[in-house]
C-alpha positions, 0 to 999 in steps of 0.5 A: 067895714060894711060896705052895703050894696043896697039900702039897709031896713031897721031890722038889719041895721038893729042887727049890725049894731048888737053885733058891733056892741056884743063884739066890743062887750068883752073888751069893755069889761075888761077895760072895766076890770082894770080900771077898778084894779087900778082904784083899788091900788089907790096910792100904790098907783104912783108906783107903775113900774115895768117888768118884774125882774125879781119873779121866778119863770112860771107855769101858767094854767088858763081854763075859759072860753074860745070864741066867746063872740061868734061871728056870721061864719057857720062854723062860729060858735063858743067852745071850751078852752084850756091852756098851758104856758110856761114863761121865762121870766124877764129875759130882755129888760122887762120882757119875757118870752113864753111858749105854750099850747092850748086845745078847745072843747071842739079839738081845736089846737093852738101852739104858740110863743111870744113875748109880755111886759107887766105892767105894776100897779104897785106891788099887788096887781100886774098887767100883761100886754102880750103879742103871739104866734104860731100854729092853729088845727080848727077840730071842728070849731072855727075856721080862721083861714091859716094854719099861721096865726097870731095871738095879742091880747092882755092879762090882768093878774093879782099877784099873791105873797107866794109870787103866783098869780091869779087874773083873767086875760083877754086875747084875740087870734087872728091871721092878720089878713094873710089868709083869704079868710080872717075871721077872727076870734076872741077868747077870755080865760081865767089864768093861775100862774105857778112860780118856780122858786 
């Protein structure tokens, strides 16, 4: 929260706000995407089930942007992002741990395991809440202020008759305050599952 010393003029107060707006645009529009998946399920939404304990473990490939929002830090700007997961499948009722790397377009290196549950709207789309954390090297992208850093975020997939999946996630990485710093980023990426038969 902003906490001023002196009064704020218009144009910084105009600034705070696109700021604000541009920080949630990401999070709108992905809220936006569900929704209409859920829509476009129409009556196979009455069949929300958790967990997908008939899918095979997958690799997942994710190709998008890092940083897509930069804050005020000097060092904050978008980069590359690419990613590699491998997912154990349902291993404690509907939730399956995974493990994975990925690296940006700045040399930035992020290695990671967590845990999703999917969410099924009906038998064709699936969404993915997932919590991560692990190890973050900034390149000469962002500083976030620890070498500890954790991911939370959520994927919305649809699920092909070949059991892999295609979708876009949404993810936030911080250090949750445990550094002096905590910037923060957020990054949106579009993600192919692979399923191992």
């Amino acid at each position: 929260m902003r906490v001023p010393t002196r009064a704020a003029t218009a144009g910084e107060n105009t600034v705070y706000l696109v700021s604000i707006l541009t920080r949630a645009a990401p999070a709108a529009l992905f809220g936006a995407i569900a929704a209409i998946a859920v829509l476009a399920a129409g009556p196979a939404t009455a069949q929300v089930t958790l967990g997908s304990p008939g899918d095979p473990p997958r690799i997942a490939l994710a190709l998008g942007g890092f940083d897509i929002i930069p804050g005020n830090h000097k060092d904050s700007h978008p980069a590359g992002d690419f990613g590699l997961e491998y997912r154990f499948g349902d291993v404690f009722y509907a939730f399956s741990p995974f493990v994975g790397a990925q690296v940006t377009s700045d040399g930035a290196a992020y290695g990671y395991f967590g845990f999703g549950f999917d969410v099924n709207f009906g038998t064709d789309w699936v969404l993915t809440p997932n919590g991560a954390a692990g190890v973050f090297e900034r390149g000469s992208g962002i500083k976030l202020g620890s070498w500890w850093e954790f991911r939370t975020g959520a994927e919305l997939d649809y699920r092909l008759p070949d059991q892999s999946r295609i979708g876009l996630a949404f993810h936030h990485i911080s250090n949750a305050g445990f550094g002096k710093e905590n910037p923060g980023e957020e990054q949106l990426v579009l993600v192919y599952t692979i399923p191992f038969h």
